[in-house]
VOGU-3710 file (C-alpha; in Angstrom, 3 decimals, decimal comma):
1> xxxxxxxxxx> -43,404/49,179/90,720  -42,282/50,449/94,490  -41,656/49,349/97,378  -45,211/49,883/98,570  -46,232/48,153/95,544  -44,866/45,177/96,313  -45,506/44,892/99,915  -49,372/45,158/99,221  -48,988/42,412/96,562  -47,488/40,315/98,868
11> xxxxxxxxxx> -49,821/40,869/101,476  -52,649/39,577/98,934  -53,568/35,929/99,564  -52,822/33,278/97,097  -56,246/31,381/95,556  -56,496/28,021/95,843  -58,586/25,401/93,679  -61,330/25,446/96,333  -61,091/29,757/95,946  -61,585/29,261/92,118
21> xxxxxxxxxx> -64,172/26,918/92,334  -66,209/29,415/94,964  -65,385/32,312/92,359  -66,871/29,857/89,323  -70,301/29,363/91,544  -70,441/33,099/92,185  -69,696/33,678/88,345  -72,281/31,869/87,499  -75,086/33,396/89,615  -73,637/35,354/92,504
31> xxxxxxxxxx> -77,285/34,788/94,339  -76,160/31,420/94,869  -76,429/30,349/98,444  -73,087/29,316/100,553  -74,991/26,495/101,853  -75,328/25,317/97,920  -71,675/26,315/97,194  -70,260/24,344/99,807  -72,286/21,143/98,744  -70,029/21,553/95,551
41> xxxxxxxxxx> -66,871/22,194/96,892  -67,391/20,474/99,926  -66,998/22,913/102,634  -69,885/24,126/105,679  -71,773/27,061/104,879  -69,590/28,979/107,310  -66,221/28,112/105,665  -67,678/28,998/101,702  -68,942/32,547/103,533  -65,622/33,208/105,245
51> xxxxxxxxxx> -63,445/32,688/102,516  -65,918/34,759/100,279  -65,666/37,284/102,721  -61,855/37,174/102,709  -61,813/37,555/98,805  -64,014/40,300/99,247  -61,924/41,963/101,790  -58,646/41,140/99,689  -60,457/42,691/96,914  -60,405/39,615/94,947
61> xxxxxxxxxx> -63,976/40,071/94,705  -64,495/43,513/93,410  -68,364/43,767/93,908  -71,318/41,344/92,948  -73,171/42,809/89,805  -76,323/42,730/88,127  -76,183/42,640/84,029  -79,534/44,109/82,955  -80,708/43,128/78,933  -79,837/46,289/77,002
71> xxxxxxxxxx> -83,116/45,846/75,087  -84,963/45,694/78,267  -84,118/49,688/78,969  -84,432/50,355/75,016  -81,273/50,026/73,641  -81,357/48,230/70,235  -77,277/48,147/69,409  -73,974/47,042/71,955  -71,527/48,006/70,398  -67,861/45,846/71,699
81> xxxxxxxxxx> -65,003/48,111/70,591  -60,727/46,900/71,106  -58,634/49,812/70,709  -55,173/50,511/70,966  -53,812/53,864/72,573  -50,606/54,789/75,193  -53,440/56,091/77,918  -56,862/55,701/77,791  -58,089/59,356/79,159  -61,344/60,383/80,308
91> xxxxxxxxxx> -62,023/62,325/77,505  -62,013/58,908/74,934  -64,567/57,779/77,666  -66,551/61,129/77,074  -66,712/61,165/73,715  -67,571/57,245/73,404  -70,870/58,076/76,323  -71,866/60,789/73,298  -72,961/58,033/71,062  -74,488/55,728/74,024
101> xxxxxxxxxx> -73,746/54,622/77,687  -70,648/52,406/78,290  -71,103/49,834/80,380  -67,381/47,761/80,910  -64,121/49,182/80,359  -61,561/46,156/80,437  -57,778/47,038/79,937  -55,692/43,970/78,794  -51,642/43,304/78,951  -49,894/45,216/75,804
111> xxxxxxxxxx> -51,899/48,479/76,137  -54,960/47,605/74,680  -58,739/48,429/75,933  -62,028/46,637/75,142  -64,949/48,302/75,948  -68,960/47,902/75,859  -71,285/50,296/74,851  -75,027/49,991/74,616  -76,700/52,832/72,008  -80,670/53,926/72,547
121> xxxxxxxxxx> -82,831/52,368/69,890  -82,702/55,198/66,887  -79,299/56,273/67,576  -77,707/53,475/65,189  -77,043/55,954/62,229  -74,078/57,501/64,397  -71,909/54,534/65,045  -70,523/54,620/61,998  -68,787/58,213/63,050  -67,409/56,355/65,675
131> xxxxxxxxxx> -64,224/55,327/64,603  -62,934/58,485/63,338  -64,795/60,452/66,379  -62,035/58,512/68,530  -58,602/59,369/66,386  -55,789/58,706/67,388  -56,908/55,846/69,550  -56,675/52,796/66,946  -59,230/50,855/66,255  -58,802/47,401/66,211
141> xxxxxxxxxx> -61,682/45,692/65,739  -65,576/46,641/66,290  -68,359/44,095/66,902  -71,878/45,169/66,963  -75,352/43,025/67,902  -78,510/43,849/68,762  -79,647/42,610/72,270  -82,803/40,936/72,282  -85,303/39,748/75,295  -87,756/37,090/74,714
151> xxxxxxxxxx> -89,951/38,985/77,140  -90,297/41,944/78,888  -90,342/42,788/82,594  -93,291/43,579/84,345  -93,791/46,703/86,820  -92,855/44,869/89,659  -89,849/43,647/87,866  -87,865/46,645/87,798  -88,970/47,036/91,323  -87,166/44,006/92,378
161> xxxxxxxxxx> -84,135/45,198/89,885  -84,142/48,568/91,770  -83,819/46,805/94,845  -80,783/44,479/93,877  -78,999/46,692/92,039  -76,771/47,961/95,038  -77,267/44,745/96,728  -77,246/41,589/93,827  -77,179/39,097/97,072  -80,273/40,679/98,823
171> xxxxxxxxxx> -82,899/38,126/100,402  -85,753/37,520/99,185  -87,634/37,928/102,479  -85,772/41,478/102,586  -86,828/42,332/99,411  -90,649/41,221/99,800  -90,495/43,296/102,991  -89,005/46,515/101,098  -92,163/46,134/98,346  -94,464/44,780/100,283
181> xxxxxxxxxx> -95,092/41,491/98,414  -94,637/37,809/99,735  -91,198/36,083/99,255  -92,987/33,357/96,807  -93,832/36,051/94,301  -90,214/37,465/94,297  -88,639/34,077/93,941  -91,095/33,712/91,020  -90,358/36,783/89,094  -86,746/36,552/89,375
191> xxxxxxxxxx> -87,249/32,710/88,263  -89,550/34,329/85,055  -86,752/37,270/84,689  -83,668/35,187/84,472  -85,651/32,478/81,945  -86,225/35,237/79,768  -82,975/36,494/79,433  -83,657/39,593/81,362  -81,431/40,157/84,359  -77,969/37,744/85,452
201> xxxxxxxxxx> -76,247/38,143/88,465  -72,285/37,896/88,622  -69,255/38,682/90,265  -66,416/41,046/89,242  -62,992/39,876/89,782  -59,829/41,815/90,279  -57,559/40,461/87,496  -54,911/42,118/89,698  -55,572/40,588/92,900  -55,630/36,916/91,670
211> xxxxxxxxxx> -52,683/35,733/92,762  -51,509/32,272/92,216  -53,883/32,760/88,572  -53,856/34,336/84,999  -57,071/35,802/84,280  -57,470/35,969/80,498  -60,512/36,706/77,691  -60,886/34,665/74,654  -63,264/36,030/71,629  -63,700/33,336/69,515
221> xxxxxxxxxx> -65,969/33,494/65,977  -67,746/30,334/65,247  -69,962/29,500/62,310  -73,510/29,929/63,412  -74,555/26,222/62,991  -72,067/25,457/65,026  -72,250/27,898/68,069  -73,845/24,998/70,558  -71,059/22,337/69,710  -68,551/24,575/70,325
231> xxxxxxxxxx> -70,307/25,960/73,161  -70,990/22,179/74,593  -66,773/21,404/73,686  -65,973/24,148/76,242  -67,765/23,093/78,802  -66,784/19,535/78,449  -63,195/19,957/78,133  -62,306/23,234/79,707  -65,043/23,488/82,313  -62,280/23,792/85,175
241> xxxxxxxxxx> -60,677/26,861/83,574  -64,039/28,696/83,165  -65,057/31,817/84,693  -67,668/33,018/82,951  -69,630/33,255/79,377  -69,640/37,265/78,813  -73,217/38,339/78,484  -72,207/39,101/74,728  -76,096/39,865/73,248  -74,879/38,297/69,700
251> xxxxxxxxxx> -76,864/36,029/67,669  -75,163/32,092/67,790  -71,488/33,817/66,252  -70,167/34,747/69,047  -68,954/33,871/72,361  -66,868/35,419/74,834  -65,508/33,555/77,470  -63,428/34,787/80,784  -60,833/32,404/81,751  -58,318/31,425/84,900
261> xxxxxxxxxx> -55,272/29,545/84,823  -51,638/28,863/87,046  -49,093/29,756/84,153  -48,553/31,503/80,603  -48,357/27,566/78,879  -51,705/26,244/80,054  -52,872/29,496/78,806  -51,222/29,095/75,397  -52,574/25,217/75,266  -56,214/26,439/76,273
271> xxxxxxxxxx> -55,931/28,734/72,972  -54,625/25,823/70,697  -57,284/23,344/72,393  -60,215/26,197/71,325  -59,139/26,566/68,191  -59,172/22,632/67,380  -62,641/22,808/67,863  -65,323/22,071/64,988  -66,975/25,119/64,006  -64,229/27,446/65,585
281> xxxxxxxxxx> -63,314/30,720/62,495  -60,898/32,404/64,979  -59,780/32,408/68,474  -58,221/35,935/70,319  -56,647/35,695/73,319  -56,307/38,164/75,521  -54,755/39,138/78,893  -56,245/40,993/81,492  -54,729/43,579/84,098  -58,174/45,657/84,880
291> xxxxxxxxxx> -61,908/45,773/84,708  -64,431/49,094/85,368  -67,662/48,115/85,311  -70,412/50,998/84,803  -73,862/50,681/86,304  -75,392/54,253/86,411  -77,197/54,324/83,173  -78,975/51,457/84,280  -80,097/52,730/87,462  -80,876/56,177/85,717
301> xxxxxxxxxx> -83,070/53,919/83,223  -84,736/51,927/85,853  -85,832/55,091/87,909  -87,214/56,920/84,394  -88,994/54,011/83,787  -90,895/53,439/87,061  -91,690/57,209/86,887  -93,318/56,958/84,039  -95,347/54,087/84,985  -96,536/55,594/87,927
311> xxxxxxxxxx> -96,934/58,877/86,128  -99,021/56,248/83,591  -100,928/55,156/86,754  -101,982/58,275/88,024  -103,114/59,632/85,091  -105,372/56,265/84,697  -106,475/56,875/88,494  -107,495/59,885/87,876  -109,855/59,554/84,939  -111,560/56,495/86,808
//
């Protein structure tokens, strides 16, 4: 580390519990209002927006983010690879984007990577040329689901998509302006969208630029009729170290959970406390130093999509 190095570091600003707490909200559904943030940490609606804006700034807050259902944009397999390998180069990236799109790229402490990758509906047969496509990275461990969506968007869905996809924390009186639709009938669909486990809105955070907190991933496996006690155990007991629940697309054995804490020992204690939980097969901990989140493929998807419905419409216009 340099000189430089250091004097940037120390110019970032230390979180506090109210930070954390703003960062959990945003987590959770980075549309939240500040006015509904600050009821919960209980600050004015100026003073939740002008220390979000400060994170922001401080890159803290990386970018808000929009997590579209693979299966919405046909893609019946995510596949969540951990490898090992002394530099993760472009070309690993290149070859994994022949079998699918990747989506997140999260380094961790120890030279490890983790990545996502979503793979088009009939392109399942390849995956298991993966692993050896990818030598001498070292595979560590592979996970693969299939994403499901208990029902699909509508037309005017990927509309409103399209239009929050560079801006997650648009209005809604901005975005029934942009399509020409009243604010009631956005507010609706997104309503429908989220129920239906189509779209969630998040935040990315800088592991990096946390200062004052450890920002750490823990897989754990849990026996399937167990998944919602577990589930209900962490967010009883370890609510205030919760970032988010990764929108892993697995069936009731799996859940993925990004996590904050002060030091290395309430780390360590979080791990023992997860594991002591009913229903818990194994718990991996995991610390992170970076996260590259990749949205192209899902605005490439979105805009082949609503071609092809309007293409669709014409076509029906036209023999009318």
């Amino acid at each position: 580390m340099t000189v430089f190095d250091i004097h940037i570091l120390m110019q970032q600003p230390i979180l506090d519990k109210i930070d954390l707490r703003i960062i959990q909200a945003l987590a959770k559904d980075c549309r939240v209002s500040y006015r509904n943030i600050g009821s919960v940490v209980g600050l004015t609606t100026k003073s939740v927006r002008a220390r979000v804006v400060k994170m922001a700034s401080s890159g803290v807050i990386e970018k808000f983010f929009v997590y579209i259902n693979p299966a919405v944009l046909g893609y019946g397999t995510e596949c969540i690879l951990k490898m090992r390998y002394n530099e993760i180069t472009e070309n690993i990236i290149d070859r994994l984007n022949l079998l699918g799109d990747l989506f997140l790229h999260v380094r961790q402490i120890g030279g490890t990577s983790v990545f996502s990758l979503v793979v088009k509906t009939g392109a399942e047969d390849k995956i298991p040329l993966l692993i050896d496509s990818l030598k001498p990275a070292v595979m560590q461990s592979m996970f693969v689901s299939r994403p499901y969506v208990q029902k699909g968007p509508k037309e005017l869905d990927f509309k409103i998509i399209k239009c929050l996809l560079p801006n997650p924390r648009m209005h809604i009186s901005e975005i029934a302006s942009k399509l020409s639709i009243s604010a009631k009938t956005v507010s609706r669909r997104l309503d429908v969208m989220k129920e239906n486990n189509v779209v969630q809105f998040s935040v990315l955070v800088n592991p990096a630029s946390t200062r004052g907190y450890i920002q750490f991933v823990i897989v754990i496996s849990v026996k399937e009729t167990l998944y919602q006690y577990v589930l209900e155990c962490i967010y009883r007991e370890l609510s205030g170290n919760l970032l988010l629940q990764a929108p892993i697309t697995s069936p009731d054995n799996l859940i993925v959970l990004i996590m904050f804490s002060q030091d290395i020992f309430t780390v360590d204690s979080i791990l023992r406390k997860v594991e002591s939980f009913d229903g818990v097969k194994t718990a991996e901990l995991d610390i992170l130093t970076g996260i590259t989140l990749s949205q192209d493929w899902m605005v490439n998807e979105i805009e082949r999509r609503l071609t092809k419905i309007e293409q669709i419409n014409i076509k029906k216009s036209a023999k009318k």
